[in-house]
Every structure is written in C-alpha cells, then in structure tokens.
FIBAKE-616057 format. One line per field, with one value per residue (C-alpha): x, y, z; residue number from 1. Coordinates in Angstrom, 2 decimals. Layout:
<rs>
x: [X/...]
y: [Y/...]
z: [Z/...]
i: [NUM/...]
</rs>
This chain:
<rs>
x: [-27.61/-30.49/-34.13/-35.14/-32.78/-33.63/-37.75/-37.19/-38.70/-35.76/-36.16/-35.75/-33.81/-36.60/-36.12/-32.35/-34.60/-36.89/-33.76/-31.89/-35.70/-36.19/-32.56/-32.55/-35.61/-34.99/-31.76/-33.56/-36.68/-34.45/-32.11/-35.55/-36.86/-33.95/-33.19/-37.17/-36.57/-33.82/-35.61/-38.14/-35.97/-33.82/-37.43/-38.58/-35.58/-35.01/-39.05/-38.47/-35.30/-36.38/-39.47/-37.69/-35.21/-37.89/-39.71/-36.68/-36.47/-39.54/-39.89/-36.39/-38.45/-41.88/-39.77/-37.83/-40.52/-43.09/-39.87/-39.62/-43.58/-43.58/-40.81/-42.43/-45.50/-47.82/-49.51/-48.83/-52.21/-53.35/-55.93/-54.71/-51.00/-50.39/-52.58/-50.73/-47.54/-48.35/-49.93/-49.47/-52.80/-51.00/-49.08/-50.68/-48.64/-49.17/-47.46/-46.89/-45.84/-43.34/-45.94/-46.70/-50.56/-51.19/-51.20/-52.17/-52.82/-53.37/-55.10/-56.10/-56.55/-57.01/-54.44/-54.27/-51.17/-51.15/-48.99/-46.48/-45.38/-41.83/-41.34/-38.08/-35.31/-35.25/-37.39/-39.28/-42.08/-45.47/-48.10/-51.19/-54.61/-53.78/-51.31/-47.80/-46.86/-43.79/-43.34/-40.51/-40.69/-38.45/-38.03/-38.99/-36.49/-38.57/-36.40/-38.71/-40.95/-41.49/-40.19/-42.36/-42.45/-43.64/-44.84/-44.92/-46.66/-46.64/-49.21/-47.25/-50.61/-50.25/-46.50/-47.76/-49.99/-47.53/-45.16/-47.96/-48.76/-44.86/-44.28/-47.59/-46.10/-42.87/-44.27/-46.47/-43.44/-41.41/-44.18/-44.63/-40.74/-41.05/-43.34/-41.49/-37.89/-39.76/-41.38/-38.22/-36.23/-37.95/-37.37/-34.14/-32.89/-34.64/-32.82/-29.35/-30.51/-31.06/-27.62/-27.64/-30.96/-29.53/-26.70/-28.45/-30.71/-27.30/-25.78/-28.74/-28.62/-24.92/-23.94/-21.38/-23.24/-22.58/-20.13/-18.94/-21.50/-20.81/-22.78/-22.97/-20.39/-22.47/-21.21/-20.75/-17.03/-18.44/-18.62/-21.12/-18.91/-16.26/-18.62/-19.38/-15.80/-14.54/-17.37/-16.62/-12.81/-14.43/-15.92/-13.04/-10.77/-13.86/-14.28/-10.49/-10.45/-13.46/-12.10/-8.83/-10.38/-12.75/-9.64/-7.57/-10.59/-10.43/-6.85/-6.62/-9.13/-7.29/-4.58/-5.80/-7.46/-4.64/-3.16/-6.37/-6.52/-3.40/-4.36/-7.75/-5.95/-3.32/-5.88/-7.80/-4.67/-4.32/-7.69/-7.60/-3.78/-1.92/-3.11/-1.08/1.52/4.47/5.56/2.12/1.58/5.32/4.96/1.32/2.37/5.54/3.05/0.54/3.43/5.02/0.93/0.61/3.94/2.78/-0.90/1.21/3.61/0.32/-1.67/1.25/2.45/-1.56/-1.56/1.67/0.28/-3.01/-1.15/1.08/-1.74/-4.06/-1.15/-1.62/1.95/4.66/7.35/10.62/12.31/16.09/19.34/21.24/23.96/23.26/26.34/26.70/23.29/24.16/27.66/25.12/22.64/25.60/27.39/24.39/23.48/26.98/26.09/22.44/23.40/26.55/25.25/25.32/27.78/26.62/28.07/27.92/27.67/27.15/29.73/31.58/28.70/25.11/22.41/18.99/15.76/14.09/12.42/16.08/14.49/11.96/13.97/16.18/13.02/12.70/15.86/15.41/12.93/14.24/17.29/15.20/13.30/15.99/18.14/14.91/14.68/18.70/20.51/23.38/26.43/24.73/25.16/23.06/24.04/22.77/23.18/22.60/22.54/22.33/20.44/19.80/16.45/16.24/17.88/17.30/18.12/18.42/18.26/19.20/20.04/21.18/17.96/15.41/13.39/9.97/8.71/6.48/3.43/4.56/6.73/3.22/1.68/4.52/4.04/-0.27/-0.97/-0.47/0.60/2.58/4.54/4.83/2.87/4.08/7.80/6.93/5.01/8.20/10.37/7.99/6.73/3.05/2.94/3.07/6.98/6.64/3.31/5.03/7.88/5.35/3.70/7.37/8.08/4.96/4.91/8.20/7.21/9.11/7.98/9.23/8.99/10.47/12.65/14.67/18.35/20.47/22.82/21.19/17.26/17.50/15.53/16.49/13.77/14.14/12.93/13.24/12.70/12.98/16.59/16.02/12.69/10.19/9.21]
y: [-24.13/-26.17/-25.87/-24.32/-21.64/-21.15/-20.93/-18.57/-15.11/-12.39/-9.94/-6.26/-3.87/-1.85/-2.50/-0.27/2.82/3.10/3.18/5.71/7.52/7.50/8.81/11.24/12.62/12.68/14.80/17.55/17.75/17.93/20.65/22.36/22.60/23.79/26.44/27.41/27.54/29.41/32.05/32.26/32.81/35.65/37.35/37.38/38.52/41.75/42.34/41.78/43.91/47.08/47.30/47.21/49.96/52.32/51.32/52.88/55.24/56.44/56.00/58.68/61.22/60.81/60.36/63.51/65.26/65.14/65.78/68.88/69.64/68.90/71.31/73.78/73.23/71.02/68.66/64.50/63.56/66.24/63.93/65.12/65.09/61.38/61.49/64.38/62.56/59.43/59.04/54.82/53.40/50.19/51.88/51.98/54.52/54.38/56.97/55.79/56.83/56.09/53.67/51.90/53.88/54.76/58.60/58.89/56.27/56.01/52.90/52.11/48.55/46.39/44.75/43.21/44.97/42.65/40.16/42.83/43.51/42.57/45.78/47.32/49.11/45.67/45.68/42.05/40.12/38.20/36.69/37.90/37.09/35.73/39.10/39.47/42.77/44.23/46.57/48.14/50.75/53.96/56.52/60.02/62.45/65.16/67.56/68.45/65.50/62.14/59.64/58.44/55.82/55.35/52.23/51.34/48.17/48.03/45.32/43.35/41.78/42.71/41.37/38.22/37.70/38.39/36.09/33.21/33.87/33.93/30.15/28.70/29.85/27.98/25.03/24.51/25.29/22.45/20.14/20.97/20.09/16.96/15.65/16.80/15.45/11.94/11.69/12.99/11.34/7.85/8.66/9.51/6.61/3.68/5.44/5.48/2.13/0.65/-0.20/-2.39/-4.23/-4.91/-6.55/-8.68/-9.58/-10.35/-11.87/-14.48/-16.02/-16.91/-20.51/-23.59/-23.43/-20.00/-18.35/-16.43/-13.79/-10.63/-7.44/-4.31/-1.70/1.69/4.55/7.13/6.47/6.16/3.60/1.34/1.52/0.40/-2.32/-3.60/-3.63/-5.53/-8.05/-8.91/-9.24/-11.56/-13.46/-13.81/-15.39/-17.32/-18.81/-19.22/-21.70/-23.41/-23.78/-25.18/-27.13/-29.42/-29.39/-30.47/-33.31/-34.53/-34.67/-36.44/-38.85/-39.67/-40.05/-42.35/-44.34/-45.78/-47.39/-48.89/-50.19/-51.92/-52.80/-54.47/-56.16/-57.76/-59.12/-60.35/-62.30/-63.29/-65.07/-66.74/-67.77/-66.53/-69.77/-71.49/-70.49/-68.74/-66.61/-64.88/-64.50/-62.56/-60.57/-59.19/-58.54/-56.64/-54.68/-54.05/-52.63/-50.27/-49.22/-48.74/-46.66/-44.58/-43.90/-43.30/-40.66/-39.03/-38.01/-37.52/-34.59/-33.55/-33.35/-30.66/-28.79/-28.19/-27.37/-25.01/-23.48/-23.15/-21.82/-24.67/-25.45/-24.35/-21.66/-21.64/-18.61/-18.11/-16.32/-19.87/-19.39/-20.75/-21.76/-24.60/-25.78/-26.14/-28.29/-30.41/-31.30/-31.56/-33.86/-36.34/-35.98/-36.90/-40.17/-41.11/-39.59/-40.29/-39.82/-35.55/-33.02/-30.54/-27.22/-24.49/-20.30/-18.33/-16.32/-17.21/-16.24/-15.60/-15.20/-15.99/-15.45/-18.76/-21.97/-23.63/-27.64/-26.03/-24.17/-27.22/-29.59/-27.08/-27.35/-31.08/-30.82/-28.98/-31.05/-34.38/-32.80/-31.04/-34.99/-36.50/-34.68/-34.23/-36.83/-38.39/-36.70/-33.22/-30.12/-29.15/-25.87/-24.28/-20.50/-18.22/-13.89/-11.50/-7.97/-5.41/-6.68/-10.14/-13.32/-15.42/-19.39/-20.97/-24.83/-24.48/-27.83/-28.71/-31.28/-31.23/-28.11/-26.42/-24.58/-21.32/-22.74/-25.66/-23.04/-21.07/-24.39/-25.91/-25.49/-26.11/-29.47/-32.48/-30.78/-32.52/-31.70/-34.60/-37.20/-40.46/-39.56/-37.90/-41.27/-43.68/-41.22/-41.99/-38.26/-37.47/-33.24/-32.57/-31.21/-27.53/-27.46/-27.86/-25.89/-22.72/-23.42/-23.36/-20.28/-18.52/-19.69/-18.10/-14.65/-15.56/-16.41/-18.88/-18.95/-21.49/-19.94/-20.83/-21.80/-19.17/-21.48/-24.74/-26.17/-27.10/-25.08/-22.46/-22.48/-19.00/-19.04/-15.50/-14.39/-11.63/-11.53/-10.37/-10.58/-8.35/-5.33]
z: [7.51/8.97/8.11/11.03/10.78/6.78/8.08/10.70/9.50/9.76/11.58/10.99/12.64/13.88/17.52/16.62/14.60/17.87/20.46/17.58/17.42/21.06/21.95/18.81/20.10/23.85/23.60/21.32/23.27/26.54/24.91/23.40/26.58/28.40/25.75/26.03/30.11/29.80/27.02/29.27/32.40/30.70/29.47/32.54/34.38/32.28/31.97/36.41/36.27/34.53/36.49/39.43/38.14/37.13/40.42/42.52/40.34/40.85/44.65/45.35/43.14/44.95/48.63/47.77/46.52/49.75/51.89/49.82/50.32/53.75/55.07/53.17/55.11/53.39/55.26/54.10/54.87/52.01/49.69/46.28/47.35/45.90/42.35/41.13/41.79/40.30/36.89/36.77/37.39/37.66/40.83/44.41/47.04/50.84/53.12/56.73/60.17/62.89/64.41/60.68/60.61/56.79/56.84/52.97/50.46/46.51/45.58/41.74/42.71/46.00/47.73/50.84/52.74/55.17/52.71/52.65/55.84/54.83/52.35/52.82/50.76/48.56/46.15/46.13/44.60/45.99/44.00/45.58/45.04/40.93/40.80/40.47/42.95/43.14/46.35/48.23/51.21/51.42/53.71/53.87/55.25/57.24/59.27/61.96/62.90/62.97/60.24/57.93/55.22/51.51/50.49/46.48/45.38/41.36/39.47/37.42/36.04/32.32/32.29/33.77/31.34/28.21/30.10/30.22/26.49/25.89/28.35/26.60/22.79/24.26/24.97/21.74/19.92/22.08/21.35/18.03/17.58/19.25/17.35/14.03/14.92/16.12/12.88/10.62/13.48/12.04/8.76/8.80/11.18/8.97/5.51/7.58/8.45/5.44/4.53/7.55/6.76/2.98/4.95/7.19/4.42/2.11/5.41/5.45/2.42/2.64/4.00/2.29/-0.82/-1.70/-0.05/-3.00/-1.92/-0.70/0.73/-1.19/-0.82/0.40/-1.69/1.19/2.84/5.64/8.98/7.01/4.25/6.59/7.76/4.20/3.17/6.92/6.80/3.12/3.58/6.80/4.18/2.13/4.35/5.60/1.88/1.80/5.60/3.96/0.30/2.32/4.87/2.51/0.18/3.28/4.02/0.09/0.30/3.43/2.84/-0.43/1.40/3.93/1.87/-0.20/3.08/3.88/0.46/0.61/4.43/3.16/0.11/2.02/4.74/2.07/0.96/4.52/4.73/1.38/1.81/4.50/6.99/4.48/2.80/5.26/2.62/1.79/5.23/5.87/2.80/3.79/7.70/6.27/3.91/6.97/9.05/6.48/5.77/9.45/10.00/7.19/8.58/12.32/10.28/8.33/11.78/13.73/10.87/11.07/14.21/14.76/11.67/13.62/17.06/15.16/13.31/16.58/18.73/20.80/20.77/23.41/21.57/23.77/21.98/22.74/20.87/19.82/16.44/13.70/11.78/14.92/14.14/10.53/11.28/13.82/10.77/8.03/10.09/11.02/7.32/6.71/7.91/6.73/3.60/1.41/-1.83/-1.83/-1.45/2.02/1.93/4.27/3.04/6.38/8.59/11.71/13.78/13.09/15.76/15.65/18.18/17.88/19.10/18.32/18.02/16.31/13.74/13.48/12.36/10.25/8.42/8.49/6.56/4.21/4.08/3.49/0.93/-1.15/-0.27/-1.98/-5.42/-5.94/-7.87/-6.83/-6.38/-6.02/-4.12/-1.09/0.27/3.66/3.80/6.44/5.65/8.63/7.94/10.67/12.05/10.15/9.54/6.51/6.21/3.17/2.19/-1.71/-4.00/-7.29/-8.07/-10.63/-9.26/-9.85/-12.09/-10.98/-10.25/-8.20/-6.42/-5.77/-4.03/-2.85/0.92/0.62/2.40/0.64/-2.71/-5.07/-7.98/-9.14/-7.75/-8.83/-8.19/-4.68/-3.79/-4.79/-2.26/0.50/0.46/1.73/0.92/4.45/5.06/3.63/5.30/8.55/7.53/6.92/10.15/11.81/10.29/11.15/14.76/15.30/13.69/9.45/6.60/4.17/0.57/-2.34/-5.23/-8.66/-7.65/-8.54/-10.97/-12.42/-12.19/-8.50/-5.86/-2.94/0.07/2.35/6.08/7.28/11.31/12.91/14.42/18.34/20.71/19.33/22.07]
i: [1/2/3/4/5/6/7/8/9/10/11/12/13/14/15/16/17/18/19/20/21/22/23/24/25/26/27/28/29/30/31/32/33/34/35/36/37/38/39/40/41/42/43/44/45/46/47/48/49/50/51/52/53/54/55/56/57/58/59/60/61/62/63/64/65/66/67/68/69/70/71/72/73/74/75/76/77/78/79/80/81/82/83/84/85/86/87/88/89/90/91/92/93/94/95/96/97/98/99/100/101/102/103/104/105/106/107/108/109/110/111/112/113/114/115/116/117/118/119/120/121/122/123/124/125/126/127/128/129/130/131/132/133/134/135/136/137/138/139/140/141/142/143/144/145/146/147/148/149/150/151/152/153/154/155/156/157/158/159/160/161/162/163/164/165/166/167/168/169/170/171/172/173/174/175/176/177/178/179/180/181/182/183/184/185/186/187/188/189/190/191/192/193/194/195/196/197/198/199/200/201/202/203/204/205/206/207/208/209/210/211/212/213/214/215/216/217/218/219/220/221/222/223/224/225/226/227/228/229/230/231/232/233/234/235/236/237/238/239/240/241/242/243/244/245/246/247/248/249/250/251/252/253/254/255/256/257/258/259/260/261/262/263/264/265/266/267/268/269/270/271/272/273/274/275/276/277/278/279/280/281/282/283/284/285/286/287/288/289/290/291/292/293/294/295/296/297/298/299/300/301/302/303/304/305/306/307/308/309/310/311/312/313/314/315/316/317/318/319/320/321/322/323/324/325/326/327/328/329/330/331/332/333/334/335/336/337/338/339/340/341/342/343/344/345/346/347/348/349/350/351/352/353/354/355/356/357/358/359/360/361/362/363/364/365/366/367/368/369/370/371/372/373/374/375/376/377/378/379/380/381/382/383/384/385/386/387/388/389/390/391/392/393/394/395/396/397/398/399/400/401/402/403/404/405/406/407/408/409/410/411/412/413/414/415/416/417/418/419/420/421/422/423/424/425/426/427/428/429/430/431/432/433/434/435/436/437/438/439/440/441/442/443/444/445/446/447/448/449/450/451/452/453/454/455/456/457/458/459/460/461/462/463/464/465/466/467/468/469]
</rs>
C-alpha cells in the first residue's frame, strides 16, 4: 500500500445514511400526505354528501308543502309563509315565477343570487364571497297557474371551517412526522450502517503485511452478515494466490538461480582457461547448453501453467477412446523405455470428452514421472474405469512412492519429495502442476494415491464423460 493511500483520511459512509435518510423519509412523507389527502377527501365528501341528502330532503317537503297551501288558497307571496317552514338559520329560501321574479324570499344571510343562476334539480356548490353555498332549485307543482320555482341555498360556513381546522391538524401532524422519521430515520440508518463502517475501517488496514485479517462477523443472519462472511472467504482465497504466488516467486527464483550459477561458474572457467585449454573450453560450452535447455524447459512449463491457469489457452474438446490412446503412449514408451514392464487395465472401448493432445500430455506426464521413480524391471500400469457421468484414468507404478504428506503437495509448483533424488532425474516440480492444470481446464480433477499392492503410487485424472449442457 503506498503512503499516499495509508495518509488519505477515510471517509465515512455518511454520503449512503443521507441518500437512505432522504429516500426513507421521502416515501413516508409522500404516503403521509397522500393518506392525509385522502382523509381529508373522504371527510369532506360524506360531511358534502349528507348535506346534500338532507338538503333534498328538505326542499320535496317545503315544494310539496306550498303546493298544498297554494291550492288551498293561500297566497305564495304571504310574508310569514317561508319562516314557519324553515327553522335553519343557516338556510336561505327564494320562491320564483315563470319569468325567474322572486315572489317570496327568506334570507338569514346575504348572498348574491346572481352567482347562482345555474341552480337546477342538481344540487351543486360555489364558494361565494369566503362561503361555501350549497343550492339547488325545484319545482312547485301548482294545478291552476303559473309554475313556479324554489330556490335553496344552504351556508356551509361552519363545515368549512371544521374542515380547515381538520386540513391544518393534517398538515401539522404530516410535518410533525416528517421531522420525526428524518431524525429516527438518521438514527436508525447510521446503527444499520455501522456494520458497514467497521468493515471499511477493518477493510483499510489490510494489505501484504497482514492479510490474515478479517472483518467481524455481524450477529444478525442477515445481508451484512452475508457480506462479512463473502468478503472474508474473498480474503481467504486472496491470502491463499498471495501465499502461492510469493511461494511460486521464491521457488522460481531458486530455481533459476542454480542454472545461472553453473552458467556464471563455467564462464568464469572460460575466461581464466577456456582460451587455452580445448578441453575446459568443450566441457564448459556442453555445461552452458544443458544449463540453457534447462532454463528453455523451466519458462516454457511456466509459461503453459499460467495459460492454463488464466484460460488463455485454446480447449478443442472431442469424444476420442481411450484404450487407443493408451496402446499409442505404451508403444512409443516401448521404445524410449526398455527398462519397465507397461500394462494396460481398461475395456475394449472407453470414451472420453476431452482436449485429446491435451489429455495425452497429460498421461505423458504421468508416464515420465511414474518411469522416473520406478526401478528397473517394474510395473507401470495405465487403467481406465467408465461410470455413468465420469471417466477416471489412472497412471499407477510399482516405485518407491509417497508417503501422505508428499501425496498432499505433490501437484503444488516446484514441490519435491525428495529433492536431491528428483534433481539427479532431471525433474524441476513442474509435471503434476501441469497435470492439475490439464485436468482442471478440461472440467476433472486429479489426485495422487497409495498403490493398491506394494509402495509405488496410483495418480487419478477424472472428467466428466460427455459435453456438459
């Protein structure tokens, strides 16, 4: 991590509470207000609505009523006729003619009748002069004369005013919520938070030197929880690449730099006496080339293990059978090695879904490594063992073999049971590496076992047997 990074001041996650805050709070004062508006709406509505009920109610009595007194002779124009009909002093009644002229009126407040020139059997409602007036006109059925009209105009004032009082309680109430989910909104975002700040602040102090540390497992199972445990397993395999890659970088500098130890010794020799002496000078080109060929060998192997490992490398998959790959590697073994016995344990015919050169490097491997660490007049046997959605490949021998724990390593990069011995065969721990990455890159596994008879050692590659779907 570099200094500038370790100075910089972290930052916390308060930008996140605000957004949570502002999004917590904007979705209940949205559905606070709409429930308010829609309180408020059905108040109003049924306050409206049974007003207007008792309104028509009211007009068929006092229209049937001065029908009644007028065919029995009473005139409409009569002053007292329309205050003992109507005890509402909220209520104003107007009695009209054919031509619209106001025969007989009852006014307990003013109003400008003008505005209402739209009454009709519907009963409506006009905001007149700061009051809320609810009027409808109905007709009076006279039998003998002219038609005539009543006109009702009811002050709505006092409901107004409750339904003010009720909108203004509303809207304190709304704001008075507001302001108590932003402030418990805050509160409880930053504490939900805080498992994520502990994180960041964990998150920050790991780099190389201490990548053993992990961030503390929240005790609710919940998403953070789930964050805590993915991020850890994260750094896990993290600490596992790194732990692999600077053992990978000790290991292959060791490796390298025994070549170019020999390389520098042998030029040394060179300038002191190879100008010289013939002999000094053969000996130390001889040792330069084998050095050479072996540094040419080491990259080359490095290089396919990182391809394979990166997916950088082309997999042709296709059905092949096995047993005729086996009698192709027994027989060229047959002539590059005489010193072993090569069996074959695998049925007439056994198909496999495979990179087939890949798969057969593979086996070579295996074949030169068992060929290495078998003594003389031993048995090398390659199996093959067909199960409904696998295959399994076996390269077993008769040799020396490993014991458990060089069995657990045995296919880690330049691993070595036995060092010295694996140096006079001309091995550099690379083979099982490769063979793993084979094995892998076609969708198997491989792992090293006891032979089943004897001390030598049995090394299973299992793939999948057809094209996965």
């Amino acid at each position: 991590m570099s200094s500038a990074a370790r100075t910089e001041p972290r930052r916390r996650p308060q930008k996140l509470v605000r957004r949570l805050t502002r999004a917590y709070v904007g979705l209940f004062a949205g559905l606070l207000v709409l429930l308010s508006a829609l309180i408020f709406t059905v108040a109003f509505s049924h306050l409206t609505e049974t007003h207007a009920k008792n309104l028509e109610g009211t007009a068929m009595l006092i229209a049937d009523h001065l029908a009644d007194e007028y065919n029995e002779g009473l005139d409409l124009s009569r002053k007292d006729l329309l205050s003992d009909l109507n005890t509402d002093y909220d209520l104003n009644l107007v009695i009209k003619d054919a031509s619209g002229k106001t025969v007989n009126y009852l006014r307990n407040y003013y109003f400008d009748e003008n505005q209402l020139k739209d009454a009709n059997e519907k009963i409506r409602l006009k905001l007149s002069n700061g009051m809320l007036l609810m009027y409808a006109q109905y007709s009076i059925n006279l039998f003998d004369s002219y038609p005539a009209t009543l006109l009702l105009v009811l002050n709505l004032q006092t409901e107004l005013d409750f339904m003010t009082l009720i909108a203004v309680l509303l809207l304190c109430a709304d704001a008075a919520g507001i302001v108590a989910a932003a402030f418990l909104g805050a509160r409880v975002t930053r504490r939900m938070l805080s498992p994520v700040e502990e994180m960041i602040s964990a998150a920050a102090e790991i780099d190389s030197a201490n990548l053993k540390t992990r961030l503390k497992i929240p005790e609710r199972d919940d998403e953070l929880r789930s964050l805590a445990l993915t991020v850890n397993s994260m750094l896990d395999r993290v600490e596992s690449a790194f732990t692999q890659q600077s053992r990978f970088a000790a290991d292959a500098s060791h490796e390298l730099r025994t070549p170019l130890s020999v390389m520098q010794g042998y030029i040394d020799l060179m300038i002191r006496w190879g100008g010289t002496d013939p002999e000094v000078r053969a000996e130390a080109i001889s040792a330069l080339d084998q050095q050479i060929r072996y540094m040419n060998r080491l990259v080359s192997n490095l290089l396919l293990l990182e391809r394979l490992e990166s997916g950088q490398k082309e997999i042709v998959r296709e059905s092949f059978d096995v047993p005729a790959l086996f009698k192709e590697l027994t027989a060229e073994q047959a002539i590059v090695d005489t010193a072993h016995v090569y069996q074959l344990n695998c049925p007439d015919s056994c198909g496999l879904f495979a990179d087939r050169s890949m798969v057969r490097q593979l086996l070579r491997i295996l074949l030169d490594n068992a060929m290495k660490y078998t003594p003389k007049g031993g048995i090398i046997t390659l199996s093959c063992s067909e199960a409904p959605a696998k295959v399994t490949l076996s390269v077993s021998d008769t040799g020396i073999g490993m014991n458990p724990l060089d069995r657990a390593h045995a296919f880690e990069r330049f691993y070595r049971a036995d060092t010295a011995r694996s140096r006079s065969t001309g091995g550099m721990g690379l083979g099982l590496s490769i063979a793993r990455s084979i094995a892998k890159a076609n969708g198997g596994s491989i792992a090293a076992k006891a032979a089943a008879e004897g001390p030598g050692t049995a090394i299973e590659a299992v793939f999948p047997k057809t094209a996965p779907n």
